[in-house]
C-alpha positions in Angstrom: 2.9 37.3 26.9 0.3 35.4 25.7 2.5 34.3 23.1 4.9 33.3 25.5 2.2 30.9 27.3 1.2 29.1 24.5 4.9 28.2 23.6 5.4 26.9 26.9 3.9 23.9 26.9 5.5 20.2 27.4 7.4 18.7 24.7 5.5 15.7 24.9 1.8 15.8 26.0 0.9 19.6 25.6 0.1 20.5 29.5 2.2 23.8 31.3 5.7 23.5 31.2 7.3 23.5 34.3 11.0 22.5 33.1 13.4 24.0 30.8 16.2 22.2 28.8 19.4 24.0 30.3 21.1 23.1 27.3 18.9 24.5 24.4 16.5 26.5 26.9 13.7 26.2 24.4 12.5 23.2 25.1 9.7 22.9 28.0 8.3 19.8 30.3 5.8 19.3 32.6 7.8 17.6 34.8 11.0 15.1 35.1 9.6 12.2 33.6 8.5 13.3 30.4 11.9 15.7 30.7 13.5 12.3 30.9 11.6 10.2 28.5 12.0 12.7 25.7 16.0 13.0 26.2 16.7 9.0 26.2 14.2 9.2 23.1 15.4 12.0 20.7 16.4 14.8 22.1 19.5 14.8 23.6 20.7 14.1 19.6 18.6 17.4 18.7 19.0 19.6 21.6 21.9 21.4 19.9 20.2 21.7 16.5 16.8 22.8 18.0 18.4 26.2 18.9 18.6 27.8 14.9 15.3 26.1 14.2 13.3 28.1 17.2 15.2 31.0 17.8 13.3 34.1 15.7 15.3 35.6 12.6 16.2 39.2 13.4 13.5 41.3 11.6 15.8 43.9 9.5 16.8 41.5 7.1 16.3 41.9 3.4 14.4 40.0 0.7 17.4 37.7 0.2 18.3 37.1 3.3 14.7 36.0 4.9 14.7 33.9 1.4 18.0 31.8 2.4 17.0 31.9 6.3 13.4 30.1 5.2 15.7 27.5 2.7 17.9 27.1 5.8 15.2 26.6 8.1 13.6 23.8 6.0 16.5 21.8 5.6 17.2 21.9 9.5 13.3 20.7 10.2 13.2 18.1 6.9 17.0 17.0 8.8 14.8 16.2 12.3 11.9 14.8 10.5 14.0 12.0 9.1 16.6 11.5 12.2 13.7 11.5 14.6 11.7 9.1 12.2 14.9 6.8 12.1 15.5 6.6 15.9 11.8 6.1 16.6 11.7 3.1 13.7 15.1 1.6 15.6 13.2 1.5 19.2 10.0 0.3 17.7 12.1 -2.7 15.6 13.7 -3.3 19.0 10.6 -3.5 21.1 11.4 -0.3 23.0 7.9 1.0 21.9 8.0 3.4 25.3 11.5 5.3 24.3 9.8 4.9 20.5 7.0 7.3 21.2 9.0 10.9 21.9 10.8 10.2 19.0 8.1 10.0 16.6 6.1 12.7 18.0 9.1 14.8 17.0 9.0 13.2 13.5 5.2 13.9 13.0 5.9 17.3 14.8 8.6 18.4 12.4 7.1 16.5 8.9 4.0 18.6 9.3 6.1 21.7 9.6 7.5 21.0 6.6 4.9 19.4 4.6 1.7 20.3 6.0 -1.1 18.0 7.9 -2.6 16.3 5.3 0.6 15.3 3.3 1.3 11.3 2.6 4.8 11.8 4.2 3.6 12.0 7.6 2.1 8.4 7.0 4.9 6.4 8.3 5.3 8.5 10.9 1.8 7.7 12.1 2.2 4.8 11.7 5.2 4.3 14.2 3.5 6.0 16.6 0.2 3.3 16.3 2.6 0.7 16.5 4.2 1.9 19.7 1.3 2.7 20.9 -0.3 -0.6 20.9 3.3 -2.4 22.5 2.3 -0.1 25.2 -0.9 -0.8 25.8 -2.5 2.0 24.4 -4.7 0.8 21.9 -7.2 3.6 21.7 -4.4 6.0 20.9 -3.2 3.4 18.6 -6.4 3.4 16.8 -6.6 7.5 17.0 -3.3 7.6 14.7 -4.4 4.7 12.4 -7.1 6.3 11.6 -5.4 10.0 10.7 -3.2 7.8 8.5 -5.9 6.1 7.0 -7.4 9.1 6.2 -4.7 10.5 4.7 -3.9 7.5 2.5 -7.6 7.8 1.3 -7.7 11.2 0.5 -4.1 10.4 -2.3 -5.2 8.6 -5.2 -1.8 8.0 -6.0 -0.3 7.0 -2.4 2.1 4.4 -3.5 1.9 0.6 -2.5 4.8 1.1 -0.4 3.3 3.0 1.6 -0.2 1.3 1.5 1.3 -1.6 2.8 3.0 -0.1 5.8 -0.8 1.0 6.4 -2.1 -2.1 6.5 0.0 -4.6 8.2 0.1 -1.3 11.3 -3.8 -2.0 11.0 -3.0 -5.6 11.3 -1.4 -5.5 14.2 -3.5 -3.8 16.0 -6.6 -6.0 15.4 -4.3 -8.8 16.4 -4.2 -6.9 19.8 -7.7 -6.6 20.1 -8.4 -10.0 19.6 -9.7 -9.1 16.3 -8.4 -12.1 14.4 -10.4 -12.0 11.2 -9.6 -8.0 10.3 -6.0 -8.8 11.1 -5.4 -11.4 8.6 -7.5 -9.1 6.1 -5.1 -6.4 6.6 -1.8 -8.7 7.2 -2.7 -10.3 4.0 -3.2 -6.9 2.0 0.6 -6.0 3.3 1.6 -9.1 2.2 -0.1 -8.2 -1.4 1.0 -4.9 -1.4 4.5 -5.9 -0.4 5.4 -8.3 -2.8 4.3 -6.3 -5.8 7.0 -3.9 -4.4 9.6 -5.5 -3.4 9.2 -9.3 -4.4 7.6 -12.5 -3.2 11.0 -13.7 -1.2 11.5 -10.4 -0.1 12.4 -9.2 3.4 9.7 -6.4 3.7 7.5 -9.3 2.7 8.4 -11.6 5.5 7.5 -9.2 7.4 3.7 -9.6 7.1 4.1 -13.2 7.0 5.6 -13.1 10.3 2.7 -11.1 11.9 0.5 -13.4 10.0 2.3 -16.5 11.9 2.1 -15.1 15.2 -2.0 -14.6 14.8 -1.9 -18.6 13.7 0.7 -19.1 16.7 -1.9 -17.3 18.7 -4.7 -19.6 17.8 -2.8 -22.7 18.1 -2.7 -23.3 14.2 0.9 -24.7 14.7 1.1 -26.5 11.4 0.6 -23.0 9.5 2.8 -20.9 11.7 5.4 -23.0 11.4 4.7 -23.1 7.8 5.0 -19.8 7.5 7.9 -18.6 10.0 9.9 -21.4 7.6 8.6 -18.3 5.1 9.8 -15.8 7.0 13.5 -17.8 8.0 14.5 -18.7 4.1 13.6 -15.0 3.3 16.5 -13.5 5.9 19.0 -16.5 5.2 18.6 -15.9 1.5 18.9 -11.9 2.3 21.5 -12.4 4.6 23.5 -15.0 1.7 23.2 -12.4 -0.5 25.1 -9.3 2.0 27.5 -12.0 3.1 28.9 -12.5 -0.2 28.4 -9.0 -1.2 30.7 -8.4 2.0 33.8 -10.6 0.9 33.7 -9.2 -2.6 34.1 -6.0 -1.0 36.7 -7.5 1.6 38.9 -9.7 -1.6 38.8 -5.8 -3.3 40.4 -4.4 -0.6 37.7 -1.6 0.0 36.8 -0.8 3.6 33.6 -3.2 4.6 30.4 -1.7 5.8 27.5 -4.3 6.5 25.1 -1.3 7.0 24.0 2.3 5.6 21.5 4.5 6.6 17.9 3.8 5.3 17.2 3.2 1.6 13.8 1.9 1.0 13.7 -1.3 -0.9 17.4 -0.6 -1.6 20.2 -3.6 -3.3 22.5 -2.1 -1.2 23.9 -3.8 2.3 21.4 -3.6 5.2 20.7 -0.6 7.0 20.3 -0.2 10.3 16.4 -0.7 10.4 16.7 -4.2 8.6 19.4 -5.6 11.5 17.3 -4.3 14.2 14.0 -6.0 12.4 16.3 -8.9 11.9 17.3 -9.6 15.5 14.0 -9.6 16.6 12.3 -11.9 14.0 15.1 -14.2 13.7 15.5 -14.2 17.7 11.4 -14.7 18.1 11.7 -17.4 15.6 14.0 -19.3 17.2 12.8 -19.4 20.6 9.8 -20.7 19.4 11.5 -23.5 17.2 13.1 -24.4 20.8 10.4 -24.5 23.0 8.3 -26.9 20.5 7.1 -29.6 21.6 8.7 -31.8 19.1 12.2 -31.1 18.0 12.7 -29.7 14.7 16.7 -29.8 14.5 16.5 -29.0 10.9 14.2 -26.1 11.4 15.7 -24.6 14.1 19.5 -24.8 12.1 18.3 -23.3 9.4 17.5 -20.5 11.9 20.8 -20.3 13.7 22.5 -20.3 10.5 20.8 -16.7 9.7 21.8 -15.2 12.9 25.2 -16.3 12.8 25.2 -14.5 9.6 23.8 -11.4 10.7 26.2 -11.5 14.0 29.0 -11.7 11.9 27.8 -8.8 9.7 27.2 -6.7 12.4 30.7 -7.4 14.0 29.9 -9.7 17.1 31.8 -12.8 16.7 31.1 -14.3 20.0 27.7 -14.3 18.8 28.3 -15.4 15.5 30.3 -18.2 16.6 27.9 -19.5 19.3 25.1 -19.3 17.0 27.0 -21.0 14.2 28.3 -24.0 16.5 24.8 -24.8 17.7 23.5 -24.8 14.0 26.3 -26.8 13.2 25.8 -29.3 15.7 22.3 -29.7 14.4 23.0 -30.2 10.9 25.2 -33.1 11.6 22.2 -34.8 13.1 20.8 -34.8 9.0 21.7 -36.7 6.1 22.1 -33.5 3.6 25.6 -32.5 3.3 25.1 -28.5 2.1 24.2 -27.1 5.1 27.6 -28.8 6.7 29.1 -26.9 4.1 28.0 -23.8 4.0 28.5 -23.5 7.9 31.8 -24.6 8.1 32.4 -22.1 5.5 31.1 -19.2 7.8 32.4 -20.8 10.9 36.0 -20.3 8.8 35.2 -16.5 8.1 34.5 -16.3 11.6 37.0 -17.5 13.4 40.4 -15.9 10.6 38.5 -12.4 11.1 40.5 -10.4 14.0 37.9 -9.2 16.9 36.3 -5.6 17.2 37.8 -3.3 20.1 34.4 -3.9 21.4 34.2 -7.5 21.2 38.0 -7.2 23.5 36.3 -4.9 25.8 33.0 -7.1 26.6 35.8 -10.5 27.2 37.5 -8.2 29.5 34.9 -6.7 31.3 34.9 -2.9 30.0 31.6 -1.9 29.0 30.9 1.8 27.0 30.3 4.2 29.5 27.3 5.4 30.5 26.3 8.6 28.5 26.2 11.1 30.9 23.4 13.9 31.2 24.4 17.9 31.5 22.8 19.3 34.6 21.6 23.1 33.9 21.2 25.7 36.6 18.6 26.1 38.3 18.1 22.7 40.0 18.2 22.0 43.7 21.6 21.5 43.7 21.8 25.6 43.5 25.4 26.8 42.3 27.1 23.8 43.4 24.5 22.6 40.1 25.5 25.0 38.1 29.4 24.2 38.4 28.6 21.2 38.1 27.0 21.6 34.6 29.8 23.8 33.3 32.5 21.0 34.0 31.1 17.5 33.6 30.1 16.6 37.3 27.3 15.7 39.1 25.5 18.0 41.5 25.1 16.2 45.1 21.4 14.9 45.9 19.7 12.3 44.6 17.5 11.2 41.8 17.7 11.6 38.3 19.0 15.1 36.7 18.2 15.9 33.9 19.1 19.3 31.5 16.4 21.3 32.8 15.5 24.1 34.8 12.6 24.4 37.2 10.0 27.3 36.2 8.0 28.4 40.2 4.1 27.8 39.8 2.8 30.5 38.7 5.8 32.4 38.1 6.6 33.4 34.5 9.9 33.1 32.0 11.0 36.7 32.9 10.6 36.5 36.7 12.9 33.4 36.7 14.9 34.7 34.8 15.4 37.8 36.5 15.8 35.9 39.8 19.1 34.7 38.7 
């Protein structure tokens, strides 16, 4: 029973679980928001696969058979480590640093699981959860995971600079948001090192640090030098983005189905994955609302910008963007006496407008959005049985409020009494 207790305990912060998952029924909450937090995070793409991963082998097995169960069981947790370490990096790239934090808790959860709690690999996954720690405000938690990944790192003589640098420019950050300007350029500058001897001077995963490194300047009204350097960070995407562009009509002229992105490959010469368009949009987006609200105009500046997004629009599908973005850019270039840039827009503003649009591009003109993803309701909730029929075929049980997949456990009560009620 004891036993029991101690596995009952809230997905996300540890306290008594008072909710179940109805769908996988091994997952336990203390109440509906944290029920509801971890769902929109991670779980409702690992509820199903949680099930073979916490439900006990039987015990009259033989050698061979606990042997593959064990290799089977790896793979499944090594499988969550890197889909919940994914979805978390996604969020964070987007800003969502809130819906980031269940999903990363999963991937540090898991990753020690499989590699144990002083391994390098849970690094980035420390790391993510600083980082959205700090865009929520929660800078002493930030520091507490910094710190275990610090630690780590310190403790490998051979962690690799790829890694190293991750470290620093998550270190960077968060002295930024303490107002510690000094120690964030140290560390910012360190990434920026560490980066480059990776992955190369112009690369993207080196813009990155120079684009953290801009906004400290930004911050401290050093205008000349962030600008300076977000014009850095700008020529390092449109040269990126060039480079997948052209990559992309090879692939089109060869007749080979296009794909502008793959799943993660670190430092990879492949197209982008799905990190890098997140990280993209934001920069890029960030960028250019500061290029607008300056003072001054900067037309060519601010083109050279829009130019980038219109490529990354049309790699990711959205031609209305695209074409919005590549209008205004063109509009600006015509203002300058260089004749390239005129060029090398009309040339995309061409691709743009002969490629046929996406279903979903169709659907947003006419007004038909994705629908909304809807959640299972378990038994067990205050809707009684009309819940549970309503869980079985797709409907929502009357009352109002949020419902989640759960069950409710009484206070005090315990698994087998609730059970048993039923």
């Amino acid at each position: 029973m004891e036993g029991c207790r101690r596995h009952r305990r809230c997905e996300l912060c540890g306290a008594a679980g008072r909710l179940r998952c109805g769908r996988c029924r091994l997952t336990y909450y203390c109440d509906v928001h944290h029920q509801k937090a971890d769902w929109v995070s991670i779980h409702e793409r690992i509820c199903q696969l949680l099930i073979p991963i916490r439900t006990s082998l039987p015990f009259l097995l033989s050698e061979k058979e606990r042997k593959h169960g064990m290799e089977q069981l790896v793979k499944r947790q090594k499988y969550i480590t890197d889909l919940a370490y994914g979805t978390a990096q996604k969020f964070v790239l987007a800003g969502k640093h809130e819906e980031a934090i269940p999903a990363a808790l999963h991937a540090l959860r898991f990753g020690t699981e499989v590699y144990g709690s002083n391994s390098v690999q849970l690094v980035p996954a420390y790391l993510l959860l600083a980082e959205a720690s700090a865009g929520v405000g929660h800078l002493l938690e930030a520091s507490k995971y910094l710190s275990q990944a610090r630690w780590i790192v310190l403790r490998s003589p051979g962690c690799s600079a790829a890694v190293r640098h991750k470290l620093h420019r998550s270190l960077g950050l968060v002295c930024a948001a303490e107002g510690n300007f000094d120690q964030a350029f140290y560390h910012l500058a360190n990434d920026i090192y560490l980066a480059t001897s990776v992955f190369g001077l112009k690369s993207v995963e080196a813009s990155g640090g120079y684009f953290h490194m801009a906004n400290v300047f930004f911050r401290q009204n050093k205008t000349d030098v962030a600008n300076s350097l977000y014009a850095e960070v700008t020529d390092s995407w449109r040269a990126f983005l060039l480079k997948s562009l052209r990559a992309q009509e090879q692939i089109r002229k060869s007749g080979a189905e296009p794909s502008a992105f793959t799943e993660e490959k670190e430092g990879g010469e492949g197209p982008m994955t799905e990190a890098q368009q997140a990280e993209a949009i934001r920069v890029l987006n960030a960028v250019l609302e500061i290029r607008e609200q300056a003072p001054k105009p900067q037309p060519e500046e601010t083109a050279r910008v829009l130019h980038a997004l219109a490529m990354l629009y049309y790699l990711m599908g959205d031609l209305s963007k695209a074409r919005e973005a590549g209008t205004k850019a063109l509009g600006l270039v015509k203002q300058l006496p260089r004749q390239e840039p005129r060029e090398a827009l009309g040339h995309l503003l061409k691709l743009i407008n002969s490629r046929p649009s996406s279903t979903k591009e169709r659907n947003q003109r006419n007004g038909v959005g994705p629908g909304a993803s809807l959640l299972p309701l378990a038994e067990g909730l205050a809707g009684g049985r009309d819940g549970e029929r309503g869980a079985r075929d797709g409907r929502q049980p009357r009352g109002k409020g949020w419902r989640g997949p759960s069950e409710r456990f009484p206070r005090g009560g315990e698994l087998a009494s609730a059970s048993a009620s039923r």
